[in-house]
C-alpha positions as CSV (number, residue, x, y, z in Angstrom):
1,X,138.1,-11.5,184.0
2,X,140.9,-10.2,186.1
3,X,140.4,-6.9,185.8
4,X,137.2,-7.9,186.9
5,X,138.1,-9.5,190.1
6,X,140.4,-6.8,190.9
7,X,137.5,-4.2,190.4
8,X,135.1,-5.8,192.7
9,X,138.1,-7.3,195.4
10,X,137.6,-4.7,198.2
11,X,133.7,-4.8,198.0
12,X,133.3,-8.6,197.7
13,X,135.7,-9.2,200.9
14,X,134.2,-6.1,203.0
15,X,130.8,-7.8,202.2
16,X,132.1,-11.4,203.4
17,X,133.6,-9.6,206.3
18,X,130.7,-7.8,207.8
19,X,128.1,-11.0,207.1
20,X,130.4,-13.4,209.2
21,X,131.1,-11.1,211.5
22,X,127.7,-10.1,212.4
23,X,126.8,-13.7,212.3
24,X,129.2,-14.9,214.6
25,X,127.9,-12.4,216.8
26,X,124.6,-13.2,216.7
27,X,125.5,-16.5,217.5
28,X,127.1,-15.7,220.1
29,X,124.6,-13.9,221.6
30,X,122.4,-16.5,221.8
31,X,124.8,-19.5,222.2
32,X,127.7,-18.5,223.9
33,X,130.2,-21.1,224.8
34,X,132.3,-19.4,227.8
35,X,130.8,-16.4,230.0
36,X,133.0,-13.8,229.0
37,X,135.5,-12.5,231.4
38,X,135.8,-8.6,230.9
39,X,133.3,-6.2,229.6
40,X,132.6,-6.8,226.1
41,X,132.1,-3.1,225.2
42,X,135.8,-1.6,226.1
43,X,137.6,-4.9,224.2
44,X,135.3,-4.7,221.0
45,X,136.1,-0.8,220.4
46,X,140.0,-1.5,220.8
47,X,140.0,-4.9,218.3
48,X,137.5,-2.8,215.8
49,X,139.3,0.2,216.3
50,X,142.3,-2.2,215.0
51,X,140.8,-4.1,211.9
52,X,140.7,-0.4,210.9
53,X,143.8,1.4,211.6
54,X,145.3,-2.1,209.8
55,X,142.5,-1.6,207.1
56,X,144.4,1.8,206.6
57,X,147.6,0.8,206.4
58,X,147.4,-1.8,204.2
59,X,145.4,0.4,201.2
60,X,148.5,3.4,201.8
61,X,151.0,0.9,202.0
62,X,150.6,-1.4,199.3
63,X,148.6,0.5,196.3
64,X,149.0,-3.2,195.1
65,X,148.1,-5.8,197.3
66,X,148.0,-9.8,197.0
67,X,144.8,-10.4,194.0
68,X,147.0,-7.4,192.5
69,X,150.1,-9.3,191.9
70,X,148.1,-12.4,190.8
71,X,147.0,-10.2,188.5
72,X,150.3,-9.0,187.4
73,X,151.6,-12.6,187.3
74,X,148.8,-13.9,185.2
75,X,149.5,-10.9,182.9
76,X,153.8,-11.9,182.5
77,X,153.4,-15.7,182.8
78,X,154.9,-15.4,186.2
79,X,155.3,-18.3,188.9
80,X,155.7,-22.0,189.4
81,X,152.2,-22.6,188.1
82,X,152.5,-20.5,184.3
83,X,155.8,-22.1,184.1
84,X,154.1,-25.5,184.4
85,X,151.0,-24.8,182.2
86,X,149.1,-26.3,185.2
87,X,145.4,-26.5,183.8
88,X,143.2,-24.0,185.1
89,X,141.1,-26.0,187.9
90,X,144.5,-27.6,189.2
91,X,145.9,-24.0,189.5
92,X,142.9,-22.9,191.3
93,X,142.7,-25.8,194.3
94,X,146.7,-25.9,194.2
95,X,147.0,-22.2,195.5
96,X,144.3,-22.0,197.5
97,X,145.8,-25.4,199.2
98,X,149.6,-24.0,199.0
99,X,148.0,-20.0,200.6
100,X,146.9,-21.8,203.4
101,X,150.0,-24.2,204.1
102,X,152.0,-20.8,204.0
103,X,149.3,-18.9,206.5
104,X,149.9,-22.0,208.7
105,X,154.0,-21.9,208.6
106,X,153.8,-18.1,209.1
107,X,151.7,-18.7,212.0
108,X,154.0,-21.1,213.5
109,X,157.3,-18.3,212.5
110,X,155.3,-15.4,214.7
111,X,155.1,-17.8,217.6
112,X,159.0,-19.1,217.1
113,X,160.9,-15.9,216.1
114,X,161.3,-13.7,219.5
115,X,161.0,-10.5,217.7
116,X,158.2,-12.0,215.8
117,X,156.2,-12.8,218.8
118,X,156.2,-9.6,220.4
119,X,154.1,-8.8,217.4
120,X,152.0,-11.4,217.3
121,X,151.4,-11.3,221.6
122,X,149.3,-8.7,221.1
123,X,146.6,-11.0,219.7
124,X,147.2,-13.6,222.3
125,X,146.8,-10.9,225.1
126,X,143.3,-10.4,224.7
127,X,141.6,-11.9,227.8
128,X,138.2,-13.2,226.0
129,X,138.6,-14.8,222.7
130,X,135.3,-14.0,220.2
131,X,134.9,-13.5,216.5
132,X,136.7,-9.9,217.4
133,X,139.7,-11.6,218.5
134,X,140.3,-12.8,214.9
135,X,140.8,-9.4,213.6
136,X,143.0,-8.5,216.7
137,X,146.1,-8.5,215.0
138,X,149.1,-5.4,215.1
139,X,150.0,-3.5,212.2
140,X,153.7,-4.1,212.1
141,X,152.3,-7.7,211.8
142,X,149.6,-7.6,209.4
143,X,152.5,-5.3,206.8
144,X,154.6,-8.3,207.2
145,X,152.1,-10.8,206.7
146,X,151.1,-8.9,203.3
147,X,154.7,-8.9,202.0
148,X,154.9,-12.6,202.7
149,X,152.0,-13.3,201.3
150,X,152.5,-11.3,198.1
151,X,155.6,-12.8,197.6
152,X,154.1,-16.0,197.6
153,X,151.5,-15.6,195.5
154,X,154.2,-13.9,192.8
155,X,156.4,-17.1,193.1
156,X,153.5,-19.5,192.9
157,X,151.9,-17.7,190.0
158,X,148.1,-18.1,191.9
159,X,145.5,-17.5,189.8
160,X,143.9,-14.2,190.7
161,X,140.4,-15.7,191.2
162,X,141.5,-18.1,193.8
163,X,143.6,-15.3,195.7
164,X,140.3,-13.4,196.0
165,X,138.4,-17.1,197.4
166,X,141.4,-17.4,199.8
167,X,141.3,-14.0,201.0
168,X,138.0,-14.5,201.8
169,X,138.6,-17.8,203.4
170,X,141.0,-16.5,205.2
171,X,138.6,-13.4,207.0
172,X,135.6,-15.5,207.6
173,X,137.7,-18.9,209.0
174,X,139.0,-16.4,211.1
175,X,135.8,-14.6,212.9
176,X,134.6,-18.0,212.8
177,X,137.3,-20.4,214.8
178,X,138.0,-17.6,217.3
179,X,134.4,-17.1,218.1
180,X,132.6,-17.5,221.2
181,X,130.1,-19.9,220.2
182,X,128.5,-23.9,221.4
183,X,129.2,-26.3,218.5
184,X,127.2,-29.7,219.4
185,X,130.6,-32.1,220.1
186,X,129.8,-34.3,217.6
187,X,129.2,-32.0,214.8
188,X,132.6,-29.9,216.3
189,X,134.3,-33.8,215.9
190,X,133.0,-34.4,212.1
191,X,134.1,-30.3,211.3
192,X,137.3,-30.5,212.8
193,X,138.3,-33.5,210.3
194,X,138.8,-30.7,207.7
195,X,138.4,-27.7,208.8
196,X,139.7,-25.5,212.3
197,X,136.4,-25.0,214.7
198,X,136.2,-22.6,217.4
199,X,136.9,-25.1,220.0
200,X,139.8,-26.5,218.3
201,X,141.7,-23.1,217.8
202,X,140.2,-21.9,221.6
203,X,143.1,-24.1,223.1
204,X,145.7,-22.1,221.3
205,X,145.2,-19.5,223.1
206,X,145.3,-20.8,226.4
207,X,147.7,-19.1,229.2
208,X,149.7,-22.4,228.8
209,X,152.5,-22.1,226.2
210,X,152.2,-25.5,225.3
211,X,149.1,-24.8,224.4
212,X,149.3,-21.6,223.0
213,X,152.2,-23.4,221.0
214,X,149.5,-25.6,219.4
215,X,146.6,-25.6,216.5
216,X,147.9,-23.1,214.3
217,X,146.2,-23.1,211.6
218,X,142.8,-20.9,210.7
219,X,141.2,-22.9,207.8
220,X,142.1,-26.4,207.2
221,X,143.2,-28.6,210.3
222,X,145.1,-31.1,207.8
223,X,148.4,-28.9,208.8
224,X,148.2,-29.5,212.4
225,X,148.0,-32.9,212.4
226,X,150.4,-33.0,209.5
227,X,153.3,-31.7,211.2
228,X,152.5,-33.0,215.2
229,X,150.9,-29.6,216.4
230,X,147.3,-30.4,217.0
231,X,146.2,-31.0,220.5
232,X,142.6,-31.7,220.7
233,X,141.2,-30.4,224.0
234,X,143.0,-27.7,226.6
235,X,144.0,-29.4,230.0
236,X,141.8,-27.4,231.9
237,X,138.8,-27.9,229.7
238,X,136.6,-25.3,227.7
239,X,134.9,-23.8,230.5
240,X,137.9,-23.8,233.2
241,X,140.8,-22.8,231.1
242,X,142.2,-19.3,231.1
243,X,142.7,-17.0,228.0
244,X,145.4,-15.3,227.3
245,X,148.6,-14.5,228.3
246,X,150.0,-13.9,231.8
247,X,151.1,-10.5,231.1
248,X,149.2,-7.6,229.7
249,X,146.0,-8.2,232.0
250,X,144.9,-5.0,233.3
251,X,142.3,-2.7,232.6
252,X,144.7,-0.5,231.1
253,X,146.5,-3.0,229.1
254,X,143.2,-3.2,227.2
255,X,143.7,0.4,225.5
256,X,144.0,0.6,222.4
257,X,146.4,2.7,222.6
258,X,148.5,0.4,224.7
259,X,147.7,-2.2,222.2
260,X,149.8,-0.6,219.7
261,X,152.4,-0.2,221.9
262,X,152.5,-3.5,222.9
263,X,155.3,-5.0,221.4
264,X,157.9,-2.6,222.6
265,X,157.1,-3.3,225.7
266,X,159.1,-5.8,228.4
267,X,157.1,-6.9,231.0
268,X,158.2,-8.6,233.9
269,X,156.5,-12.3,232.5
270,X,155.0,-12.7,229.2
């Protein structure tokens, strides 16, 4: 069986990937919830051309990646869970929950760690937020948030299967809260109960920090309101609110080239 999830890993998550994400821009298409604010076509080729650079990265640097180690563990009776003989179904809903819980406090590190946040700016710099923002992330960060995330998956001892239904999780929660799209407000009220919609997450990345400093987490929205960082609507409202940060917002700053560079850069406000 794990041999078997680890076989089919890659394909299963690149085929989640590229339904959601041509979903969510479908839906966008025909029920956008902001006008967009910059040209669509110049911001798309620099967060795709990203996904794939960190795609990349991630396969050379780690020949091994998280459902590997689960496998591993599972093999040497590795982790919190083996040690506790939790049953198999407990095992399964425990890491999934505890993988998201750590998402969440990683999250909330990149935004409180200086050094930290100049990694994690350059998704908060993109001027538009839509399903490609959920992929804009810089690949100093995403190599860190694989380590982290390896190592706790080894000291958890997750089962490999629910590694591989987190992942996933993870990918299409992601194209899904930070896309563009019109949610009915009382279906977006009854979703956001469990899980993070796209109007929920759009505040946090609003120019205000107190804002930006808020709704954290990419699948469930139990965190949030767990630990006093949920804030249900922005203060300028969906429509009137601005996105981003207030550095990094010329036409140049867009590059993808200047992306990459992004976090060893000082401007004069960010």
């Amino acid at each position: 069986m794990s041999e078997m999830i680890l076989a089919n890993e890659g394909p299963l998550r690149l085929a989640a990937f590229i339904a959601v994400l041509a979903v969510m821009a479908g839906w966008e298409v025909l029920a956008p919830r902001r006008l967009l604010s910059v040209p669509r076509g110049g911001r798309w080729f620099a967060n795709l051309g990203i996904v794939v650079l960190d795609s990349a990265l991630v396969r050379l640097a780690f020949p091994v990646v998280a459902v590997g180690i689960a496998v591993w563990a599972e093999t040497a009776g590795f982790g919190l869970l083996y040690w506790l003989d939790a049953p198999g179904w407990l095992a399964f809903v425990v890491a999934v929950l505890v993988l998201d819980l750590a998402i969440y406090a990683q999250h909330v590190a990149f935004h409180k760690v200086p050094l930290l946040w100049r990694l994690h700016r350059m998704h908060h710099s993109d001027m538009d937020i839509d399903t490609t923002t959920g992929i804009r992330f810089h690949p100093i960060e995403i190599v860190l948030s694989m380590l982290f995330k390896m190592a706790v998956v080894a000291a958890l001892g997750a089962p490999p299967a629910a590694v591989v239904v987190f992942e996933v999780l993870l990918n299409g929660t992601a194209l899904f809260n930070h896309a563009n799209v019109r949610l009915p407000l009382g279906i977006d009220r009854v979703l956001r109960l469990a899980v993070v919609t796209p109007d929920m997450h759009r505040v946090h990345h609003s120019v205000h920090r107190e804002e930006t400093d808020s709704n954290y987490g990419f699948n469930l929205s139990l965190w949030d309101r767990l630990f006093g960082t949920y804030r249900a609507q922005p203060r300028d409202g969906h429509l009137g609110m601005t996105i981003g940060l207030d550095a990094f917002r010329s036409a140049a700053d867009r590059r993808l080239d200047r992306l990459l560079v992004q976090p060893f850069v000082t401007p004069s406000a960010s």
